[in-house]
C-alpha positions in Angstrom: 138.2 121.4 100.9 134.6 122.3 99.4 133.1 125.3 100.5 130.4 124.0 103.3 128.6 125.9 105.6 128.2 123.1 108.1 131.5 122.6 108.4 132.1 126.3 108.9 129.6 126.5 111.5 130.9 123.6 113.7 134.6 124.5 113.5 133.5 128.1 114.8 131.3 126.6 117.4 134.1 124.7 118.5 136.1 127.7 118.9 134.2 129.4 121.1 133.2 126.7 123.0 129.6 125.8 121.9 130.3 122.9 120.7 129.0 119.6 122.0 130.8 116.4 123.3 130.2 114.5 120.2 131.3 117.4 117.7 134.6 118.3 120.0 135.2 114.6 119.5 135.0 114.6 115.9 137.3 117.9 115.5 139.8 116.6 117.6 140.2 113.8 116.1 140.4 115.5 112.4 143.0 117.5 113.9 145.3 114.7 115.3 145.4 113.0 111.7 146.8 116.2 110.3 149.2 119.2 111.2 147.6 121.0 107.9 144.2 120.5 109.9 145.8 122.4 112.5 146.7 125.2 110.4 143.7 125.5 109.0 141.7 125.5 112.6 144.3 128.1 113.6 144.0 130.4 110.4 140.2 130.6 111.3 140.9 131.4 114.9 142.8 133.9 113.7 140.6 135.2 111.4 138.0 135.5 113.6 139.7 137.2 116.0 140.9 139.9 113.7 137.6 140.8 112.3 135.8 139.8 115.8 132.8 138.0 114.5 130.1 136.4 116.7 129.2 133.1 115.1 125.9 134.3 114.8 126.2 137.5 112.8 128.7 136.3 109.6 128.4 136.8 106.6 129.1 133.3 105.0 130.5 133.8 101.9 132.5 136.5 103.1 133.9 135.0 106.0 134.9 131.6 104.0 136.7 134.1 101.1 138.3 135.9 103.9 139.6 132.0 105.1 140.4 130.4 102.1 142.5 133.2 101.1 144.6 133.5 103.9 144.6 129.4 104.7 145.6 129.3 101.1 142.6 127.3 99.7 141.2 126.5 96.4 137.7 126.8 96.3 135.7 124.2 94.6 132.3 123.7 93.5 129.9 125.3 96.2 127.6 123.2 97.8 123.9 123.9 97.8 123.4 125.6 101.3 121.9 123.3 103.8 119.2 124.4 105.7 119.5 123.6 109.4 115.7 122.9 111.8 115.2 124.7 114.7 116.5 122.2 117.4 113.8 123.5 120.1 111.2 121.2 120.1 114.6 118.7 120.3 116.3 120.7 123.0 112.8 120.8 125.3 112.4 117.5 124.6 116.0 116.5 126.2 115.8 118.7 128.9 112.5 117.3 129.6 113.9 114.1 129.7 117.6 113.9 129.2 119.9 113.0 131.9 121.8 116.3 132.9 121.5 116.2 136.5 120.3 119.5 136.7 118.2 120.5 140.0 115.2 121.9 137.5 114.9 118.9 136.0 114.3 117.0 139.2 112.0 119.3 140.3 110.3 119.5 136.9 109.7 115.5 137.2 108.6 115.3 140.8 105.7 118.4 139.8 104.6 115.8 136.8 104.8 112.7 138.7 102.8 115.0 141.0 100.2 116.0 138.8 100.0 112.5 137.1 99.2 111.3 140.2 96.6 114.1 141.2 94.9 113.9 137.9 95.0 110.1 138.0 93.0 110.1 141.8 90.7 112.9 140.0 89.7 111.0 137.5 89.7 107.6 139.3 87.0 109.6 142.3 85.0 111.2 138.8 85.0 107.8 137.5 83.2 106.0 140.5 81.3 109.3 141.6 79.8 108.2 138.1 79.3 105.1 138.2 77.7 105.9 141.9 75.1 108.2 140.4 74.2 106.0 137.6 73.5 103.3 140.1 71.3 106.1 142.5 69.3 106.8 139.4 69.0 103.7 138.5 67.2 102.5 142.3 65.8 106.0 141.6 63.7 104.6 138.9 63.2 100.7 139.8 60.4 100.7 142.3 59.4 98.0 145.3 56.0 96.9 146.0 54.4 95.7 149.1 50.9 95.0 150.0 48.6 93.0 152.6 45.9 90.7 152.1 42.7 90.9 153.6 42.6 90.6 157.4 46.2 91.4 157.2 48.3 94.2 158.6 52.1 95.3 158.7 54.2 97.5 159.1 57.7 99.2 156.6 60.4 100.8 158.7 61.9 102.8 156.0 66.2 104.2 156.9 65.4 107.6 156.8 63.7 107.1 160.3 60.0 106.6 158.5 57.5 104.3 159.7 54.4 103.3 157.3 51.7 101.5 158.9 49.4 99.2 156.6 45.9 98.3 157.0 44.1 95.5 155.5 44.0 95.2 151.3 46.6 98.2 151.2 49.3 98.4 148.4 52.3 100.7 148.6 54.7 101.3 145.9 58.1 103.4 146.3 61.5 103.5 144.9 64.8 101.1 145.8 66.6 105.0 146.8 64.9 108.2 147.5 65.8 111.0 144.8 67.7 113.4 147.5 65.4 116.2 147.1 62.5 114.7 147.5 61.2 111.3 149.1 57.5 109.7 147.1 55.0 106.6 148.3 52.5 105.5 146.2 49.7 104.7 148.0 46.0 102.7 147.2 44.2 101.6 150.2 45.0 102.9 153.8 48.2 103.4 155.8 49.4 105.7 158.9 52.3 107.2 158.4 55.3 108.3 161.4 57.4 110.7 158.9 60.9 111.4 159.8 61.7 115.8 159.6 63.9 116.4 156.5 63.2 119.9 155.3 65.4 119.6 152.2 63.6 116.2 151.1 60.1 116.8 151.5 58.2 113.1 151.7 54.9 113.2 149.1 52.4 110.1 149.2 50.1 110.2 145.9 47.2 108.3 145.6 45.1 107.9 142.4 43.4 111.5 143.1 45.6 113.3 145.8 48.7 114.4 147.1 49.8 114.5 150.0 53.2 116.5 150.8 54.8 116.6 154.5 58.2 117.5 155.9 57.9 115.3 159.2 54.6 114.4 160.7 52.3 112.1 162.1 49.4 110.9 159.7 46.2 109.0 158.4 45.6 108.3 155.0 42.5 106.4 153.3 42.3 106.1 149.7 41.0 103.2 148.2 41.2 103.3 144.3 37.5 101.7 144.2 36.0 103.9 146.8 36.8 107.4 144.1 37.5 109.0 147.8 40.7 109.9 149.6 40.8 111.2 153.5 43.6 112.9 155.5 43.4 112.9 159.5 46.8 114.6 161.1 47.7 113.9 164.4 50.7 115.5 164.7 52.1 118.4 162.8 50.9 119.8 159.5 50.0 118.4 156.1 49.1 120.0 153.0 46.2 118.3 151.2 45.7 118.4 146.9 44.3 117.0 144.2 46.0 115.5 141.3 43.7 117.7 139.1 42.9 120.6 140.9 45.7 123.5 141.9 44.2 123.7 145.2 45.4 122.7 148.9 44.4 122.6 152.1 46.4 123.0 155.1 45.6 120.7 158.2 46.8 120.5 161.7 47.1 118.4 164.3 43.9 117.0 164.7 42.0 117.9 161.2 40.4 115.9 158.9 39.7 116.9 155.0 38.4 114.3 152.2 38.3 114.8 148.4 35.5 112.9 146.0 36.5 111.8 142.3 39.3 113.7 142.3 37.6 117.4 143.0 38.9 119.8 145.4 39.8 119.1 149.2 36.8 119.7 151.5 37.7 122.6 154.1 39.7 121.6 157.3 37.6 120.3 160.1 38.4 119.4 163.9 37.8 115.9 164.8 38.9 113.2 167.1 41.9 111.1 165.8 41.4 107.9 167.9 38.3 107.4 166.3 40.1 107.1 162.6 43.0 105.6 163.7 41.5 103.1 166.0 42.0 100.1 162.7 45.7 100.4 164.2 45.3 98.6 167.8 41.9 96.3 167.2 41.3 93.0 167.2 39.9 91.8 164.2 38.7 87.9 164.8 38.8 87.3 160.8 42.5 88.7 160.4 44.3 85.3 161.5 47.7 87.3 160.2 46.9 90.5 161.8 50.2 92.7 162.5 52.1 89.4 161.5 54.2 91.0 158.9 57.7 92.9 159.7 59.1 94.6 156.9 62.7 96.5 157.4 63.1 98.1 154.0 66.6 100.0 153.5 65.6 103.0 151.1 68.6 105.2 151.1 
């Protein structure tokens, strides 16, 4: 018998009962196929119980010195010392996933089925909350255009609650989706607008020298690109009246009219009658054979 720390180490550990199934199997079966084996495992017992050792404070050498010479041995060769890997990252890993029946383990599984399935719907609702917002921005940025013909009139019904009336030759440009703060028309020609209130999405119609920025009102606005002149008549509510070019704006109210010319500043706010700029909207024109013909329900979300 060679001097072999191993084998040291696993006859002690079966002797006080740390042993595994696997190692107790292997000693008792070394022991059956000898009564010298027997002697031996009892000489260490004994030896260990006279100098009361824990198996984790010996001194090797000593302690196999001290067991060859009573058990009688002859020593030979030593064997280089083997070094023996921490068995943590082994022992996590088994009770991680070993089969021990032990209540922590359960509950340990259930929390990481748990979380796999909590951080599986997370990323499954971030994954198509992104894919939602991509496809916003993209209706954000692909516009619709409509427009009427001479003689021809009609009218958008927009789902925010928005109505756009169009008179004759207008065009009228907007995105597939509103951005959510804010909610834009491009405008050249003339339209009356029936905005719905939103006072977190203001509703902006820009024309090629204006803008025109409401929260919910009732509108005129004339602004044909080859006329260089853009006019606001309110009917109901308030609208606040710019130019692209110029930092100032003029505030109407219901029944006030201000025009701008090539793109200067907005004339001052003047009280007029409203039926006599708005009366395109109800009259018959004999050369409009479409007139009011044209029903658009546009869905701009």
């Amino acid at each position: 018998m060679s001097k072999n720390p191993n084998i040291l180490r696993l006859f002690i550990r079966y002797l006080v009962g740390e042993s595994s199934e696997k190692e107790k199997r292997q000693i008792e079966h070394w022991l059956k196929n000898d009564k010298k084996n027997i002697q031996l495992m009892q000489t260490l017992e004994e030896l260990l119980h006279e100098s009361r050792l824990h198996p984790t404070f010996w001194d090797e050498d000593e302690l196999w010195n001290k067991f060859a010479s009573k058990a009688g041995i002859a020593l030979t060769q030593a064997e280089p010392p083997v070094k023996v890997k921490p068995s943590f990252k082994v022992d996590i890993l088994q009770w991680f996933f070993g089969i021990n029946h032990m209540p922590s383990q359960y509950f340990f599984r259930l929390a990481l089925v748990a979380l796999l399935m909590i951080g599986g719907t997370m990323g499954m609702a971030m994954y198509f909350k992104m894919l939602q917002e991509k496809r916003e921005l993209a209706y954000q940025t692909t516009y619709q255009e409509y427009f009427t013909q001479k003689g021809e009139r009609s009218t958008l019904h927009l789902c925010d609650g928005t109505s756009i009336h169009l008179n004759s030759a207008t065009k009228i440009r907007f995105p597939m989706a509103f951005a959510k703060d804010k909610r834009e028309i491009f405008l050249d020609g003339e339209a009356f607008f029936e905005v719905a209130h939103n006072e977190t999405s203001p509703f902006i119609v820009h024309t090629a020298d204006a803008n025109i920025r409401v929260l919910g009102t009732i509108f005129n606005v004339t602004s044909y690109s080859e006329d260089n002149k853009t006019q606001v008549v309110v009917s109901e509510g308030q609208v606040a009246f710019g130019g692209v070019k110029q930092p100032n704006e003029v505030l109407l109210h219901r029944n006030q009219l201000s025009h701008m010319v090539n793109g200067g500043s907005p004339s001052s706010a003047e009280v007029v009658r409203t039926e006599k700029y708005l009366a395109w909207k109800s009259s018959n024109n004999s050369h409009a054979s479409l007139m009011w013909s044209l029903k658009f329900l546009i869905q701009v979300c």
